[in-house]
N, C-alpha and C positions, 0 to 999 in steps of 0.2 A: 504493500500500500504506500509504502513511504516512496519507495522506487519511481511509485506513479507520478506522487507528488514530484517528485527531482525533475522528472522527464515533461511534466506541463512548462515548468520555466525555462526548461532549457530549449524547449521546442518553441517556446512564444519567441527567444532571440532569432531563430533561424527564419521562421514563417515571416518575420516583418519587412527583412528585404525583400522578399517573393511581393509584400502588396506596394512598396512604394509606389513604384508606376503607375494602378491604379487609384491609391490613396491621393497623387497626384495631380490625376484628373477629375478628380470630385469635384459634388459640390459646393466644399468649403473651400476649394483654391487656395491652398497652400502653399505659400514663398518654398524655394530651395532648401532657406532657412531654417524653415517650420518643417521642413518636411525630415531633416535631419535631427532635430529635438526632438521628433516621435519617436526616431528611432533610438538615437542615441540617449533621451533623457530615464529609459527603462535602465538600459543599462548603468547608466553613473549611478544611479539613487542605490542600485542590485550591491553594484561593487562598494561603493561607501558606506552600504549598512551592513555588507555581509557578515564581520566578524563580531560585530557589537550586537549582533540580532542573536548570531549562535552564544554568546559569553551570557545575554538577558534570557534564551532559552533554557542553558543549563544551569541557570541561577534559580529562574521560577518556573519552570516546569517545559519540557520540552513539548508533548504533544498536545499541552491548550496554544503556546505560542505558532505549533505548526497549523492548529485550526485557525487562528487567530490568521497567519499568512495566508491560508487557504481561502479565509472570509475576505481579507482584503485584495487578494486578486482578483476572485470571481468579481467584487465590484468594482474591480479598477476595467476588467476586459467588458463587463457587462457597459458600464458608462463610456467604456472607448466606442464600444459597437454602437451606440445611441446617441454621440457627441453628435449637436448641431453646429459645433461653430469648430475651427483648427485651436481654439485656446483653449475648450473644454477639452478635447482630444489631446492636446499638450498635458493638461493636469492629469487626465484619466492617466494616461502612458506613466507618470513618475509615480501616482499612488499605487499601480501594478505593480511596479518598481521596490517599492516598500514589500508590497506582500511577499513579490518574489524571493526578497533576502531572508526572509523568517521563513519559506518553506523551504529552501534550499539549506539554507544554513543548518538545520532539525534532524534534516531527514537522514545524512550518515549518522547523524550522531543518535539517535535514536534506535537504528539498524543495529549499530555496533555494539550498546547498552543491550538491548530485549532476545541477543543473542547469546547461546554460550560461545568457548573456545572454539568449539569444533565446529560450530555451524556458520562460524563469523564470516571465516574467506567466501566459501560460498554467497551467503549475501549480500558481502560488500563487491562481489563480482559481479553480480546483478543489479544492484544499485549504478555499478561503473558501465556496464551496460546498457543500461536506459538512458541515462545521461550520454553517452555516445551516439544511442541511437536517436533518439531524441532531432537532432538534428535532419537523418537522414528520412524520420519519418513526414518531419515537420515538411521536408521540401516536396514531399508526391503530396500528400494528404490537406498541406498547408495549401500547396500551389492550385489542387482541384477545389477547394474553398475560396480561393479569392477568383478562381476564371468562370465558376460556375453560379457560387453565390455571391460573391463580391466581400470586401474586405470588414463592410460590417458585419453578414453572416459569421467570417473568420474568427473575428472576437467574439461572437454570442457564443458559437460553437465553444472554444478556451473556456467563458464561461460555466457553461451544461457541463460539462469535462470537470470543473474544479468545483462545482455541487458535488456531483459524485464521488470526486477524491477526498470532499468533505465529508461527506457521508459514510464510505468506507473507513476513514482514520477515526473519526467518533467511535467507529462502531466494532475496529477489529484489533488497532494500533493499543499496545498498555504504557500504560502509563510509565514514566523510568522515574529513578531515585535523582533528586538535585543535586547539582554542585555549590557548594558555598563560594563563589569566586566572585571577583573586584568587578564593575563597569566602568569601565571609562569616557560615561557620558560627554563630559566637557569635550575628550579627545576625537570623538566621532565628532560632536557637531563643528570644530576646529579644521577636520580632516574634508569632511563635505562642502565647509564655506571653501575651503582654497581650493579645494579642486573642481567645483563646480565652478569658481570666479574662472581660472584656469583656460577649461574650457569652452566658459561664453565667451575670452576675448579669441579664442581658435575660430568656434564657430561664427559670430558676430563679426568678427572684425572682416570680413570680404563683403560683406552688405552694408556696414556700419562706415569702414572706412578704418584702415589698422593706424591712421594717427588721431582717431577720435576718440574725444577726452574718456567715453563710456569705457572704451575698448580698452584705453591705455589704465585706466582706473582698475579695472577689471581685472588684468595682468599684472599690477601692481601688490592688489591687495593679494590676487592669489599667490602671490611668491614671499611676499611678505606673513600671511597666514600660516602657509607649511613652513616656511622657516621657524617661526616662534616653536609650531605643532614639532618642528625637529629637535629644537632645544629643550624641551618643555620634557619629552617623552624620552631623551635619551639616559639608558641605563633604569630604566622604570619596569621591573618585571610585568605589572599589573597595567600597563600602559596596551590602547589597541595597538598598539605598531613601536616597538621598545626600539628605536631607532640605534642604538648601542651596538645592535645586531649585524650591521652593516659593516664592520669591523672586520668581521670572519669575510676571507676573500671569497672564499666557496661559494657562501651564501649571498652576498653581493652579485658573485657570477649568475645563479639562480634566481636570483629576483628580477636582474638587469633583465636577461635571457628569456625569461618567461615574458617577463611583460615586453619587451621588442619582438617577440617572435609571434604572440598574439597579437599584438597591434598590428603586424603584417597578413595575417590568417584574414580578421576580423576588418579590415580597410580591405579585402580581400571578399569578403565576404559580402560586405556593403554593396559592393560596386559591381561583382561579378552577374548578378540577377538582373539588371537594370542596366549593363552590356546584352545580356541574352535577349529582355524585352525591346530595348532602345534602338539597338544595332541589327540585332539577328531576326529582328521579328517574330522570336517563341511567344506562343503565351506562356502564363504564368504554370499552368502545371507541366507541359514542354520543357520551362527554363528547370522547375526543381528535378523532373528526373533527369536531367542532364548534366548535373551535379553528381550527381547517386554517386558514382565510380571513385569520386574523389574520398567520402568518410569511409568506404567499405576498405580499401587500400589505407588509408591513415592506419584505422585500424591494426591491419595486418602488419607494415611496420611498425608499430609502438607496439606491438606484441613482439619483435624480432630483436627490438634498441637493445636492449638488455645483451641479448648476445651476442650482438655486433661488438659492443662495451666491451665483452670479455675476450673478446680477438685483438681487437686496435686498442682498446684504452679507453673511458671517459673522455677525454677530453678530446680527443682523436674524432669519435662519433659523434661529440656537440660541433667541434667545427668542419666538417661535413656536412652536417644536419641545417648546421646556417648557412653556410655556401649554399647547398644546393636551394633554400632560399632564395639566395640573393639571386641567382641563376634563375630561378622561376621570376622572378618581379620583372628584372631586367628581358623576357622571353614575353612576357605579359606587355612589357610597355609595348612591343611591336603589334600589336594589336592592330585589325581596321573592323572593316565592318565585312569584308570581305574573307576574313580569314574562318579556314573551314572549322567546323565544331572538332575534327580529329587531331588539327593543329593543338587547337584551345585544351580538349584533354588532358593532352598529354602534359601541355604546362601546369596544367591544375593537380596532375597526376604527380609533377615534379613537388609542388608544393605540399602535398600532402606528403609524401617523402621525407622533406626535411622537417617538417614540425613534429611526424614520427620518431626520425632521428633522435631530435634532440629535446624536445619538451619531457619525456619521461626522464631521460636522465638529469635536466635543468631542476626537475621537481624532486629526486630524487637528491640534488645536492643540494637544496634548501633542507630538504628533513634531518638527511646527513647528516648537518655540518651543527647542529644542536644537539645537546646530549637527551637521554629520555626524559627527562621531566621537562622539556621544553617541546615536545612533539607538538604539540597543540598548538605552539604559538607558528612554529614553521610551517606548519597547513593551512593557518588563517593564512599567513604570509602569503603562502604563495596562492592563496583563492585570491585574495584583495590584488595581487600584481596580475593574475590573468584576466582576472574585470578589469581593471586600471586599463591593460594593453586594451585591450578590445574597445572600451569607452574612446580613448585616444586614437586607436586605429579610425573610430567609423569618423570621428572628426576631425581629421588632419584630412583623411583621404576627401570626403563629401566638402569639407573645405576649398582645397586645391579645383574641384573639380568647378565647382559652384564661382572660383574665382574666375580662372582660367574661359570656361565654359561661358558665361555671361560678360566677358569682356571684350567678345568677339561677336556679340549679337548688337547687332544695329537697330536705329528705330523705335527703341525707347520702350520698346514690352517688357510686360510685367513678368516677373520669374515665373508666378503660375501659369500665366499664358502662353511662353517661350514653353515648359516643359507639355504643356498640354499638347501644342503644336508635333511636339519632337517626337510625341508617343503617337499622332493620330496624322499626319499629317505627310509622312513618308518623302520627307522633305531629306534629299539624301547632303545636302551641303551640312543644313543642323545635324544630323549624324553624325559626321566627319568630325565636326569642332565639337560634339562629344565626346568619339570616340576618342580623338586629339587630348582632349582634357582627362578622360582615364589613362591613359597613357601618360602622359605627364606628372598624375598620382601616382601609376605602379613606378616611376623613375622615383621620385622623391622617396617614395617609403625606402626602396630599392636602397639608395645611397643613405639613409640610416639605420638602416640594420646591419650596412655593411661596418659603418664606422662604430656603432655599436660591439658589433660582435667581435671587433677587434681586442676591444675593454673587458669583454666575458670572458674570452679565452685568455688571455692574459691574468685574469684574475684565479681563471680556475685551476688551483693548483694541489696538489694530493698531500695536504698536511692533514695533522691532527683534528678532529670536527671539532671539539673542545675546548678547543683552547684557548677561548674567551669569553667560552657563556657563562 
């Protein structure tokens, strides 16, 4: 039951790129803007309550806070599918947001508690299961919901879904034993002010103007926020994010790694559906099975990392794992509108390669590189650095694009108009300075990961895990 719950949230991330396009051309006429705050504003709220939602779970009771998540989604997807205007669909998207970090956050932890020893791997295999697949179900099932019934149906349906998962965890889930541990209220809401300021001047500033006072305010205070939240938290056992931690090179490599190689996946993700719709002219359940090849392959490599690791090395396989990255991004920028789906595969095919590579072992030297009574804090760690990536991905990429993209449309139309046009209108020049503008996105991430992962590997080096926690 709890598995179910994991796999609604992870499957609302995936299904949401499949409706842009649509969501698009509604009719609340959504700025570029706006239509990136639906997507992305699930995400930041997911990522910046995650680990405070699981420390206030095991505090006072895990499966009322998961019903508790459960209630709040269902009304967050119920008011998305019924939103009149794009600003109540804005709110709708970040109160789902909320819900989603209290069911996600719950539900290993609840699995791991109501099992014994011996049944544990088994269900926590299952639980990593749904969560993987989650994704791949989200793209056929998601994508025939938005082309058949349209993107409102989409969220009622999420809705009717998370009654049921309601109703099942009341009724079958038991109850587990509390933890007595610390919140660090203050620090969450500290953590959320700077990095939401953050990335409203990322996504804001291409429409705003990046020397407008809002913009520059905005990046201001966010860098000034996580700075204090970094002084503030360091060497703080009981702190969300004991920034002390960063010390241990390992673990620094692990965090850095995780969260650049998701923000590549995930700006990857954004933009790959709305190529398929924009360019190729799939519809929307067309563009999600044609995805398929790519998580069933991830899969199979992050099942194989491990072994690879024991032939070459760690550190051998993570930089591998990001090369063939940057190899995929850089394969991706050459993109047109003309390039066949068997081209496109294979580079998707690449991508999923290296994030198998190296994401299991990146998370595995996060865990690592802490002794055992700190296990719990290196798994928040690295959950909040794969939201982080992701958050960051879908906004840099939908950024660049929205810049790039509208800077070359003449004539003074309105962003909703221009995308409404580009989706209905088979207007192959807007194409081109689309397509032009994804491409210019997969080069950018492209050249940050690369420099990125220069700093990971460098850092990741085979000492003692201990030796500063």
């Amino acid at each position: 039951m709890a598995s179910g719950a994991a796999f609604l949230v992870m499957g609302m991330v995936s299904v949401m790129n499949l409706a842009i396009p649509t969501i698009s051309t509604s009719d609340l006429h959504p700025s570029a803007t706006q239509l990136l705050w639906v997507v992305d504003g699930y995400t930041i709220v997911f990522a910046c309550l995650l680990v405070p939602a699981g420390a206030l779970a095991d505090r006072y009771g895990r499966k009322g806070f998961l019903l508790v998540g459960l209630t709040v989604y269902l009304i967050g997807c119920l008011a998305s599918g019924l939103a009149p205007t794009i600003a109540l669909l804005l709110a709708a998207r970040f109160f789902t947001g909320l819900g989603a970090a209290f069911v996600f956050s719950t539900t290993l932890s609840i699995i791991v508690n109501i099992h014994t020893e011996q049944e544990r791997p088994k269900a926590v295999t299952g639980w990593t299961v749904a969560v993987q697949a989650a994704g791949m179900v989200a793209a056929t099932a998601g994508g025939a919901l938005v082309q058949f019934g349209g993107w409102r149906v989409m969220f009622l349906v999420f809705a009717v879904l998370a009654v049921c998962a309601t109703i099942c965890v009341a009724a079958y889930v038991p109850r587990t034993q509390n933890v007595d541990t610390k919140v660090d209220l203050a620090g969450s809401a500290l953590l959320i002010v700077g990095l939401t300021s953050l990335l409203y001047m990322i996504i804001e500033g291409s429409e705003l103007g990046w020397t407008s006072s809002t913009v520059i305010a905005s990046g201001i205070m966010g860098i000034a926020v996580i700075a204090y939240y970094a002084v503030r938290s360091w060497g703080k056992r009981h702190a969300l994010l004991d920034t002390a931690l960063f010390r241990i090179p390992k673990l620094r490599a692990g965090t850095v790694g995780v969260m650049v190689g998701f923000l590549a996946m995930f700006a990857l993700f954004y933009v790959n559906s709305q190529y398929l719709q924009f360019a190729k002219g799939y519809t929307p359940l067309v563009a999600g099975l044609a995805t398929i090849p790519m998580p069933l392959w991830n899969a199979v490599v992050s099942a194989k990392s491990l072994r690879v690791a024991d032939r070459i090395g760690a550190r051998a396989t993570i930089a591998s794992g990001l090369a063939i990255l940057v190899l995929g991004l850089a394969l991706l920028s050459t993109l047109t509108a003309a390039t066949p789906y068997v081209v496109l595969i294979v580079y998707l095919l690449l991508m999923a390669t290296g994030i198998g590579l190296s994401a299991p072992l990146l998370s595995n030297a996060i865990i690592g590189s802490l002794p055992a009574n700190r296990v719990g804090a290196g798994s928040g760690l690295n959950s909040l650095m794969r939201e982080l990536g992701a958050a960051v991905g879908i906004a840099t990429m939908g950024t660049i694009i929205q810049a790039h993209f509208f800077s070359h449309i003449a004539g003074g139309d309105s962003q909703s108009s221009v995308f409404s046009r580009l989706l209905t209108s088979g207007n192959t020049d807007m194409v081109d300075k689309f397509v032009s503008s994804v491409d210019l996105g997969y080069r950018t991430i492209g050249v940050v990961l690369l420099v990125v992962s220069v700093f990971v590997i460098a850092w990741f080096r085979n000492e003692n895990p201990a030796e500063s926690a």
